[in-house]
GULUM-63268 format. One record per residue: residue number from 1; residue in one letter; x, y, z of N, C-alpha, C in turn. Coordinates in nm, 2 decimals. Layout:
N
<NUM, A, <X, Y, Z>, <X, Y, Z>, <X, Y, Z>>,
...
//
This chain:
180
<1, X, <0.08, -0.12, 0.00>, <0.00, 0.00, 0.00>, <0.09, 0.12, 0.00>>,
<2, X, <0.05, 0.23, -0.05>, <0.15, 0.38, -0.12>, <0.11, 0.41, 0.06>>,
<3, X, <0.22, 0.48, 0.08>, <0.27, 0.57, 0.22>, <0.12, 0.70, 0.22>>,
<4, X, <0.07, 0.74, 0.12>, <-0.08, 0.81, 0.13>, <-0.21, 0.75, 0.11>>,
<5, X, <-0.18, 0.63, 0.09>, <-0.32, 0.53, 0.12>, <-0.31, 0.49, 0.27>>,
<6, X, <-0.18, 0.42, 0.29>, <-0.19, 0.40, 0.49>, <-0.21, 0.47, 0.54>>,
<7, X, <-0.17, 0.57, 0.52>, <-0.21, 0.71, 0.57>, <-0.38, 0.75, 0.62>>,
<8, X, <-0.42, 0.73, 0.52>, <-0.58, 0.76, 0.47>, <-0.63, 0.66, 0.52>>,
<9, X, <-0.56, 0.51, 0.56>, <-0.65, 0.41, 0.61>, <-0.61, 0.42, 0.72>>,
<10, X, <-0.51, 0.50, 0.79>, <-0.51, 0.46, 0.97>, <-0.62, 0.61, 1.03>>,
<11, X, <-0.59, 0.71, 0.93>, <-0.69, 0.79, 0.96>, <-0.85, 0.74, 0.98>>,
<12, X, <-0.91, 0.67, 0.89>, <-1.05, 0.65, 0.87>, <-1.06, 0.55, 0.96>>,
<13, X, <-0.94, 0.45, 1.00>, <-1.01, 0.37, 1.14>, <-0.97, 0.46, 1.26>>,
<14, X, <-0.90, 0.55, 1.29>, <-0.89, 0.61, 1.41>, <-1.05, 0.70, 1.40>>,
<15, X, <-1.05, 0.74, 1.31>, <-1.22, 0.80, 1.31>, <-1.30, 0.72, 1.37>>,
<16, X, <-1.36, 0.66, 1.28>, <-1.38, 0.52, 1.31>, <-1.41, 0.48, 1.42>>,
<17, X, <-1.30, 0.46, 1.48>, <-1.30, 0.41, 1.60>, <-1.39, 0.54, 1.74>>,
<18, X, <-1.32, 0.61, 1.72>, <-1.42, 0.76, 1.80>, <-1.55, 0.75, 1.74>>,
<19, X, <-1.63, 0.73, 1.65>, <-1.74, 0.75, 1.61>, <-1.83, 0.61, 1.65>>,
<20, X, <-1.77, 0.51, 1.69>, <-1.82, 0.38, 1.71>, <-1.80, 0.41, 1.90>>,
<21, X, <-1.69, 0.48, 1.93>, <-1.72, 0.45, 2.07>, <-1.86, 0.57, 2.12>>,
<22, X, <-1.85, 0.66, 2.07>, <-1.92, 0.80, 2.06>, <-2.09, 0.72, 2.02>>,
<23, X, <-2.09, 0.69, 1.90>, <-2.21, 0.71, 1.87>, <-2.29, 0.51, 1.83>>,
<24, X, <-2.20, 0.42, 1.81>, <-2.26, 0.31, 1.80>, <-2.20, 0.25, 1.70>>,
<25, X, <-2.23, 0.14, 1.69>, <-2.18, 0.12, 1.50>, <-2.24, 0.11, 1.44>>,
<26, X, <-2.35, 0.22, 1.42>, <-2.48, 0.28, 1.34>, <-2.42, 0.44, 1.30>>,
<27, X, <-2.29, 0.48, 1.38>, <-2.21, 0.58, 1.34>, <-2.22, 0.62, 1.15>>,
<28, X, <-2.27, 0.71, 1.15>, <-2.28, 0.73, 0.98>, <-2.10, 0.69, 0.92>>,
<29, X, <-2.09, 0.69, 0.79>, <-1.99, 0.63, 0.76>, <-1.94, 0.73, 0.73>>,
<30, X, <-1.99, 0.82, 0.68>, <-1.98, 0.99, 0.59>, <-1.92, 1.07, 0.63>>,
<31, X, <-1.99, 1.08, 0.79>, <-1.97, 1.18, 0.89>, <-1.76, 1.10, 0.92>>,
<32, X, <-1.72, 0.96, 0.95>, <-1.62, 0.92, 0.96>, <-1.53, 0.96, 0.87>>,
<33, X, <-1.58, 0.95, 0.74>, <-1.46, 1.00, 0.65>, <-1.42, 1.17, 0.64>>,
<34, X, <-1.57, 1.25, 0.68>, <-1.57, 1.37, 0.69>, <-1.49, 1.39, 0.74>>,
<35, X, <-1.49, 1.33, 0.91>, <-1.39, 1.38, 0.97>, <-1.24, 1.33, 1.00>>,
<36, X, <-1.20, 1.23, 0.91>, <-1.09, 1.13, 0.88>, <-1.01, 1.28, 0.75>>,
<37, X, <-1.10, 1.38, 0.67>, <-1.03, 1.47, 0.58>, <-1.07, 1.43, 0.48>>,
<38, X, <-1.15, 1.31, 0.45>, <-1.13, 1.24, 0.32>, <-1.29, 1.20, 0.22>>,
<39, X, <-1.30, 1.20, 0.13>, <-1.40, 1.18, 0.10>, <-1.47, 1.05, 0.12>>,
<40, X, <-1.58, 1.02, 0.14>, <-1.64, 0.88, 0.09>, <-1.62, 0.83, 0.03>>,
<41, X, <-1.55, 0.82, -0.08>, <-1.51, 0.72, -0.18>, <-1.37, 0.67, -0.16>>,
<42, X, <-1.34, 0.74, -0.06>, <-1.21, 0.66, -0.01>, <-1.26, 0.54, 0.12>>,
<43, X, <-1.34, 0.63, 0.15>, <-1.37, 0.52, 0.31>, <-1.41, 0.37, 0.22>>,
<44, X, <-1.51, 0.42, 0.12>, <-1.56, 0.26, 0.08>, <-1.44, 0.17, -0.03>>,
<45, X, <-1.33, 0.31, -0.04>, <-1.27, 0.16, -0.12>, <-1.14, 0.12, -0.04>>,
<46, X, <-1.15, 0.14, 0.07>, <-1.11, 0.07, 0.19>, <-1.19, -0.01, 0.27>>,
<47, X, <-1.31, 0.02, 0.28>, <-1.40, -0.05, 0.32>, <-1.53, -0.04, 0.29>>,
<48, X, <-1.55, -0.11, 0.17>, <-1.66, -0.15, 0.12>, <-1.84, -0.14, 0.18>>,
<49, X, <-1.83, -0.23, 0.28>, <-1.92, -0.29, 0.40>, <-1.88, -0.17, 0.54>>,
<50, X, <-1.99, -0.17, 0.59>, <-2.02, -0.08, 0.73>, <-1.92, -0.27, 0.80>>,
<51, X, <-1.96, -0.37, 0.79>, <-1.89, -0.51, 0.84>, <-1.79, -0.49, 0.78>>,
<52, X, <-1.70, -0.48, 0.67>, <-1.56, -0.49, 0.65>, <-1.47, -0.37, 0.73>>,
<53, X, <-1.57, -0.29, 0.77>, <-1.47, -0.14, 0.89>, <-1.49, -0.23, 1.02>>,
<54, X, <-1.58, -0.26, 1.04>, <-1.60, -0.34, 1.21>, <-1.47, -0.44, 1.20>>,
<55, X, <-1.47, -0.54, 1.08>, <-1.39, -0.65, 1.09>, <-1.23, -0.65, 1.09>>,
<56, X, <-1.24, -0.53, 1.03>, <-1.09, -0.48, 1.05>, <-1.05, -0.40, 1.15>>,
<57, X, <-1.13, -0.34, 1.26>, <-1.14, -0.28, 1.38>, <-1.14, -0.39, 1.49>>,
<58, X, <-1.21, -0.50, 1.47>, <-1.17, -0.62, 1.59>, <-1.14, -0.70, 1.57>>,
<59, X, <-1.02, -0.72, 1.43>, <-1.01, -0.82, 1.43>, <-0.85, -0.87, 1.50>>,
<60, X, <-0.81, -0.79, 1.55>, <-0.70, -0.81, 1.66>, <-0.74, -0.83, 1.77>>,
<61, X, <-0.87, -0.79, 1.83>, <-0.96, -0.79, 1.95>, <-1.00, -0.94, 1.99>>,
<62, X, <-1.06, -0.98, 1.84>, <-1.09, -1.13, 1.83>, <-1.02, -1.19, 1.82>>,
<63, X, <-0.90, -1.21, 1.81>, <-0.77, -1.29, 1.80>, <-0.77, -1.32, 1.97>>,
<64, X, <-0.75, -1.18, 1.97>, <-0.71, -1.21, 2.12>, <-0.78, -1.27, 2.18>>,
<65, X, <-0.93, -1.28, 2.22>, <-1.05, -1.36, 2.26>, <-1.03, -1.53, 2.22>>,
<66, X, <-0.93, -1.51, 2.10>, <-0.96, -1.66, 2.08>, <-0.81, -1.70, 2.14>>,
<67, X, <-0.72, -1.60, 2.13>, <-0.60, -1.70, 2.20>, <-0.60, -1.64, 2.40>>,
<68, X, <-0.74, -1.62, 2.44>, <-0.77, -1.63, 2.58>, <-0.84, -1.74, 2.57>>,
<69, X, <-0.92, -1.78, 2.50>, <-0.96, -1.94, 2.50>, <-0.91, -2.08, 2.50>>,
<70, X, <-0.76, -2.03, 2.42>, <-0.63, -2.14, 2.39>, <-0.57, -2.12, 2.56>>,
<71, X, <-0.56, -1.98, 2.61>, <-0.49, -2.04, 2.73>, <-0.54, -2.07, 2.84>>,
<72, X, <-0.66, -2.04, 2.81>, <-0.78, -2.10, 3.00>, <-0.76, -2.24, 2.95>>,
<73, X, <-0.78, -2.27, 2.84>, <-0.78, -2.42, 2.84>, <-0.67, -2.50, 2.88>>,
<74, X, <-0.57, -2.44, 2.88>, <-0.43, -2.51, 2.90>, <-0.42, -2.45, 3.08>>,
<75, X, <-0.45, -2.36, 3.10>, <-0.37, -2.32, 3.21>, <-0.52, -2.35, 3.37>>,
<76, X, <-0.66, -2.33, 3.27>, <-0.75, -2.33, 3.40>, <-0.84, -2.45, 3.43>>,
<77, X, <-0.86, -2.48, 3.51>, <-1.02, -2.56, 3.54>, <-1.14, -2.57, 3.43>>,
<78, X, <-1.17, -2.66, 3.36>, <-1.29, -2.63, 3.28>, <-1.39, -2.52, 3.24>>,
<79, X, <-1.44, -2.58, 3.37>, <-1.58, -2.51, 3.43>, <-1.57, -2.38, 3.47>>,
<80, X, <-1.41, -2.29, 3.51>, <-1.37, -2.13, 3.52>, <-1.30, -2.07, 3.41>>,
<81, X, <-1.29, -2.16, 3.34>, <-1.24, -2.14, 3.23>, <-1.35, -2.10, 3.09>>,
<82, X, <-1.45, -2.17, 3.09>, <-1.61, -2.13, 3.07>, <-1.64, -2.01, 3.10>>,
<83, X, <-1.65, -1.98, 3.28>, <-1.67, -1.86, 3.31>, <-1.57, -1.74, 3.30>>,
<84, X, <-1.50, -1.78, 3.31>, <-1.38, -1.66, 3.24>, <-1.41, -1.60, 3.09>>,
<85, X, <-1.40, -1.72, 3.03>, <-1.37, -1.67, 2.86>, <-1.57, -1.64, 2.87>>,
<86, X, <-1.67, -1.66, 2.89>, <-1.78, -1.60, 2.87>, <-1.81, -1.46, 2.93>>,
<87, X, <-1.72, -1.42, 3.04>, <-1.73, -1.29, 3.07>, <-1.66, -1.20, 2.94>>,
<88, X, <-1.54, -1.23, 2.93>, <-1.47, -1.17, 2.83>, <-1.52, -1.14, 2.71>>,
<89, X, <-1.61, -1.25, 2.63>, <-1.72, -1.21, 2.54>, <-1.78, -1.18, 2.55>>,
<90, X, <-1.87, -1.18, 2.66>, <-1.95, -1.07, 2.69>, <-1.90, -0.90, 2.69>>,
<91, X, <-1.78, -0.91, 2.73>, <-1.70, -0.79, 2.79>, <-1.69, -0.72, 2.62>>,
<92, X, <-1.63, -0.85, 2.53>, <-1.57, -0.74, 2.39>, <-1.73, -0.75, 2.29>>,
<93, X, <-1.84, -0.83, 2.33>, <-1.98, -0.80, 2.20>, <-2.03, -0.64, 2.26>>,
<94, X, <-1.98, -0.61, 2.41>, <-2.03, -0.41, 2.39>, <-1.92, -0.36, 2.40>>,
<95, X, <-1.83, -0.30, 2.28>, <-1.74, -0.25, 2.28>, <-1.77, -0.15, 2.22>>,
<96, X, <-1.90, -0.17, 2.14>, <-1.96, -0.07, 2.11>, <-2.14, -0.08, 2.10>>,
<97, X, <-2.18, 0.02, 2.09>, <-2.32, 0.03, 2.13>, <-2.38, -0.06, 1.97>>,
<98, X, <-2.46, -0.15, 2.01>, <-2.46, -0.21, 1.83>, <-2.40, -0.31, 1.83>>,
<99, X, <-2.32, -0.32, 1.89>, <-2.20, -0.44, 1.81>, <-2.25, -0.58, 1.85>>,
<100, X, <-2.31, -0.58, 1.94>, <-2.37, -0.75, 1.97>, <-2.51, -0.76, 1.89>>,
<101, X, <-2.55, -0.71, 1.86>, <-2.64, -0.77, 1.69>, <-2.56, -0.77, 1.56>>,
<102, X, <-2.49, -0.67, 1.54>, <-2.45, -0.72, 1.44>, <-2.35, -0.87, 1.42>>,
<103, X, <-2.29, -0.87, 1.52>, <-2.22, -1.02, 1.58>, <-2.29, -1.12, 1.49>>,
<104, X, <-2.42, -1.16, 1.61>, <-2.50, -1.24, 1.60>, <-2.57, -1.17, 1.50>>,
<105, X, <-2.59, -1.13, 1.41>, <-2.64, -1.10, 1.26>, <-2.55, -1.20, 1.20>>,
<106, X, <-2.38, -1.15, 1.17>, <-2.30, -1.19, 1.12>, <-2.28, -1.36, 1.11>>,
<107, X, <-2.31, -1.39, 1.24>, <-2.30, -1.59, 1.23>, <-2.38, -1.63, 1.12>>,
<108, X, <-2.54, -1.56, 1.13>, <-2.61, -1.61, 1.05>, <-2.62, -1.60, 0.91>>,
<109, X, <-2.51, -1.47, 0.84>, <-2.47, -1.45, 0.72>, <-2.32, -1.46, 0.65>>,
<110, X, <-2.31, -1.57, 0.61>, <-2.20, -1.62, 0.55>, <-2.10, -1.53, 0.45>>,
<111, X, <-2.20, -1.43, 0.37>, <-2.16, -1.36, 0.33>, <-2.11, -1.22, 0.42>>,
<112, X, <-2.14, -1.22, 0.50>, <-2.10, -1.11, 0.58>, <-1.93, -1.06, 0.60>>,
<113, X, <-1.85, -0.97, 0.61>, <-1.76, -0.96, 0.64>, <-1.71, -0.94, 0.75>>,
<114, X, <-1.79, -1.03, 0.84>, <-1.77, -1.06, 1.00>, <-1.79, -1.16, 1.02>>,
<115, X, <-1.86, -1.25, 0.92>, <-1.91, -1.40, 0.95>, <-1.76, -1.51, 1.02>>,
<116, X, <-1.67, -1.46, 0.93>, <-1.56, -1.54, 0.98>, <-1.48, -1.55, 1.07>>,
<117, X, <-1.47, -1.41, 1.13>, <-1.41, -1.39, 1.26>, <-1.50, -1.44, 1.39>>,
<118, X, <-1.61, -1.41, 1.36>, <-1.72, -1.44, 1.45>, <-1.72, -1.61, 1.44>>,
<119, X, <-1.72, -1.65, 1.32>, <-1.73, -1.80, 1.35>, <-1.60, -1.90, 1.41>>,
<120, X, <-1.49, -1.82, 1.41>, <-1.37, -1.85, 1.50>, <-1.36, -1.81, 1.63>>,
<121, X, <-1.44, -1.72, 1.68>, <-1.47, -1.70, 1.79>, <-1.56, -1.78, 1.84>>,
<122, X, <-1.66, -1.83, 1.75>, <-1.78, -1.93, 1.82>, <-1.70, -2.04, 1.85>>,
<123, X, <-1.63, -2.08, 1.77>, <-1.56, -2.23, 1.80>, <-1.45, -2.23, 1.90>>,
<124, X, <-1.38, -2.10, 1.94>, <-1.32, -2.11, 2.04>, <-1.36, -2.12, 2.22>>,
<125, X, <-1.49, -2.08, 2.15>, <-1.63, -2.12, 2.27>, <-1.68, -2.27, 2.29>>,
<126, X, <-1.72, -2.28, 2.20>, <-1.76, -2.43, 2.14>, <-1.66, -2.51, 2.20>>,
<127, X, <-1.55, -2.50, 2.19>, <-1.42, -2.62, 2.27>, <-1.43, -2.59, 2.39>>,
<128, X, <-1.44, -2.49, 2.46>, <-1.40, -2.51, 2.58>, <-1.57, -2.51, 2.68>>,
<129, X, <-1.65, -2.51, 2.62>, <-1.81, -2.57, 2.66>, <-1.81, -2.74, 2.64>>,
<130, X, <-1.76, -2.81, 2.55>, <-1.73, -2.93, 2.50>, <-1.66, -2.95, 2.60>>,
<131, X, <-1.52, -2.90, 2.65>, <-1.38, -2.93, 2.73>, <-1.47, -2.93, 2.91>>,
<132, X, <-1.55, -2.85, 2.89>, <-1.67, -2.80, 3.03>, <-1.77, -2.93, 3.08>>,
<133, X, <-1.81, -2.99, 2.97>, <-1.94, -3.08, 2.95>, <-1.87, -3.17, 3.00>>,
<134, X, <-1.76, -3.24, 2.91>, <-1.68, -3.35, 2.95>, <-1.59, -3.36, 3.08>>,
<135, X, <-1.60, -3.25, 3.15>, <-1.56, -3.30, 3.27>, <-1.66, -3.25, 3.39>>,
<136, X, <-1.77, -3.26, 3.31>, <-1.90, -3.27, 3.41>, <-1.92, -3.15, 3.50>>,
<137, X, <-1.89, -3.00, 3.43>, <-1.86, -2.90, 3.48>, <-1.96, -2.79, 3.42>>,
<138, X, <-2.02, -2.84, 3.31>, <-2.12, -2.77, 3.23>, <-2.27, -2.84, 3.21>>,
<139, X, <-2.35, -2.82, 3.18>, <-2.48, -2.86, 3.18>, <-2.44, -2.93, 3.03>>,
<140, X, <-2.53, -3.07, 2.97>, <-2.47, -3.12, 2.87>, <-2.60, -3.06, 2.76>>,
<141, X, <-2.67, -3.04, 2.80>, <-2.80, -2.94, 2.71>, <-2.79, -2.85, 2.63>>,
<142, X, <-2.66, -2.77, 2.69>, <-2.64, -2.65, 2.64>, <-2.56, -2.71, 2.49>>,
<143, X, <-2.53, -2.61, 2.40>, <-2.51, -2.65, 2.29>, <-2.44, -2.49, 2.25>>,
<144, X, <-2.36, -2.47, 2.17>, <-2.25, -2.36, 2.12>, <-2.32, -2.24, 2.09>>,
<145, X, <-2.45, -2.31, 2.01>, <-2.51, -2.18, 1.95>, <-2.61, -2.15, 2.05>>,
<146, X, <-2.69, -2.22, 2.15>, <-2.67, -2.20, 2.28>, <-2.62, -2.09, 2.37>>,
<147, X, <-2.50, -2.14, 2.39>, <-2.39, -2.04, 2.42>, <-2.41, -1.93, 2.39>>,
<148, X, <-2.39, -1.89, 2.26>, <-2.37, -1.74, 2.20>, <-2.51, -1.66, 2.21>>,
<149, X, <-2.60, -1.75, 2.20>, <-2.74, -1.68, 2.22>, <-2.75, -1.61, 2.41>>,
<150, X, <-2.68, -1.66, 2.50>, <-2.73, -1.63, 2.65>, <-2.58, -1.51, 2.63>>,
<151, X, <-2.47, -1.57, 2.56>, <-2.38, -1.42, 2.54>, <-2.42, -1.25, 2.46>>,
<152, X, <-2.51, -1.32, 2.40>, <-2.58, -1.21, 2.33>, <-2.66, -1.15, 2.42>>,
<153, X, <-2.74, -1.23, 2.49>, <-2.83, -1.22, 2.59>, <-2.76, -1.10, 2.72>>,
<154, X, <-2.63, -1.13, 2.76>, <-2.57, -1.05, 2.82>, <-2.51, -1.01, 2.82>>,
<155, X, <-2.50, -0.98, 2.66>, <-2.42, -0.85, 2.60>, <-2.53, -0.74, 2.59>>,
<156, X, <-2.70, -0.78, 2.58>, <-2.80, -0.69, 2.53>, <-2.82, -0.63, 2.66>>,
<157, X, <-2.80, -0.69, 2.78>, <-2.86, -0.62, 2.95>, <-2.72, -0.55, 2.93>>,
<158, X, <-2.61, -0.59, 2.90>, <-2.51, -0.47, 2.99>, <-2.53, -0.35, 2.89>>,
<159, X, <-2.54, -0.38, 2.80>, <-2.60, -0.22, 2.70>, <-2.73, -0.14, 2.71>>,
<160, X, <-2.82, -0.21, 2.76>, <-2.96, -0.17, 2.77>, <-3.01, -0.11, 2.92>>,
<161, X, <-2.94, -0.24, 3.02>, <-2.97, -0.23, 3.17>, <-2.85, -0.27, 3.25>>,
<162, X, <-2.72, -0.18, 3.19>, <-2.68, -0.14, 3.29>, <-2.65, -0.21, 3.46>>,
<163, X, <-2.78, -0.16, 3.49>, <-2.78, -0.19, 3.65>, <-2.81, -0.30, 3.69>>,
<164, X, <-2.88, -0.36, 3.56>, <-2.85, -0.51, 3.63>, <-2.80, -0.60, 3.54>>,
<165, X, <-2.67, -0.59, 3.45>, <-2.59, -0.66, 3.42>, <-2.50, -0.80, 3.48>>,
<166, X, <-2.47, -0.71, 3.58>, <-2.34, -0.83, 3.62>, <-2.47, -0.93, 3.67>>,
<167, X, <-2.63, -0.90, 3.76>, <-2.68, -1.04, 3.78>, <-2.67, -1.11, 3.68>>,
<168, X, <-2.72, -1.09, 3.53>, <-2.77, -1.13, 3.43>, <-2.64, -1.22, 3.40>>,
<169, X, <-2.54, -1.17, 3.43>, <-2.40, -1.24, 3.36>, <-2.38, -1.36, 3.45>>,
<170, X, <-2.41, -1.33, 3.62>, <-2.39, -1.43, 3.71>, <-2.48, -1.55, 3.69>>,
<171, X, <-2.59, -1.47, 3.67>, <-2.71, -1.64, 3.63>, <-2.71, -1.71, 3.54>>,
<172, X, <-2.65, -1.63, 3.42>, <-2.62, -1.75, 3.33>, <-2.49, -1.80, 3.35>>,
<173, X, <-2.39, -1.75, 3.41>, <-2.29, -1.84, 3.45>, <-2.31, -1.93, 3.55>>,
<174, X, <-2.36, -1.91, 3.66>, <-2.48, -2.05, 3.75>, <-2.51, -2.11, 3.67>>,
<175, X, <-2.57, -2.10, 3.52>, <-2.71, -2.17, 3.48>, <-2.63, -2.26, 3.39>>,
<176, X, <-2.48, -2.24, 3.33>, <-2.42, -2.33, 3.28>, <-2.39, -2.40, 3.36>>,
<177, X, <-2.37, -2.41, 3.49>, <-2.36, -2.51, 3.58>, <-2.42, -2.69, 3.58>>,
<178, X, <-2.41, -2.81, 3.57>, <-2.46, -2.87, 3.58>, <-2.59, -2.88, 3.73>>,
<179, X, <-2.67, -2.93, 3.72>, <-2.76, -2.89, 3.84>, <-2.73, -3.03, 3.93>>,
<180, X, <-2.76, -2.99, 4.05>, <-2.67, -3.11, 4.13>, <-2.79, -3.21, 4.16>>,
//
């Protein structure tokens, strides 16, 4: 890439990124490149998709989510290891106002330019719910997509209600519990 195209592309994600923590990632795209200096036709031929700006905005975030999954598994207990890495997802689907529907939009669209990162983050869930079950530390009912639905679920209260988040996170971390 020419030294004035990187240029132009670290501007429109540092925009970007202020406009997404500011306003959602319903952030006009317009208004980002307005204030990145640059016109709209640069923002989209950097990034096409309102999902191809998000995907390139977390997809170091997501990495990291997934290699916190690689090491609770190696380093923790099943069953805290579950609760660990599910807070943590919970923690990065509101990183921005928005961002946990389009998530869970994205699994369900293949075409999407988030489907993939998202679907490597589901499976790094998926192993260690699997890793959870089989040592009789997780409820065997629950199921991956499961999972992502009660993460969604408490990614939507800490965005919406706030004040009663962390219960909402605790119960379903109880609730993946096997019942005695």
């Amino acid at each position: 890439m020419r030294a004035d195209a990187r240029r132009n592309y670290e501007r429109l994600l540092a925009e970007a990124k202020s406009a997404f923590e500011q306003h959602g990632t319903q952030a006009s795209l317009d208004d980002i490149a307005r204030q990145a200096g640059l016109g709209n036709a640069t923002l989209y031929r950097h990034f096409p998709t309102r999902e191809s700006l998000l995907e390139t905005m977390l997809r170091d975030s997501l990495k990291e989510l997934g290699d916190t999954a690689e090491e609770l598994m190696a380093t923790d207990p099943p069953g805290e290891a579950l609760a660990t890495w599910v807070r943590a997802a919970v923690a990065h689907a509101t990183l921005y106002r928005g961002l946990v529907t389009m998530l869970m939009e994205s699994l369900k669209d293949e075409a999407s330019d988030l489907n993939c990162a998202c679907t490597a983050m589901q499976s790094s869930g998926r192993l260690l719910l699997e890793r959870a079950q089989l040592a009789g530390e997780a409820r065997q009912e629950v199921t991956a997509n499961g999972l992502f639905t009660l993460i969604a679920s408490a990614a939507w209260a800490r965005e919406h209600a706030p004040e009663d988040s962390d219960q909402v996170l605790t119960v379903l971390i109880d609730g993946l519990r096997p019942r005695p």
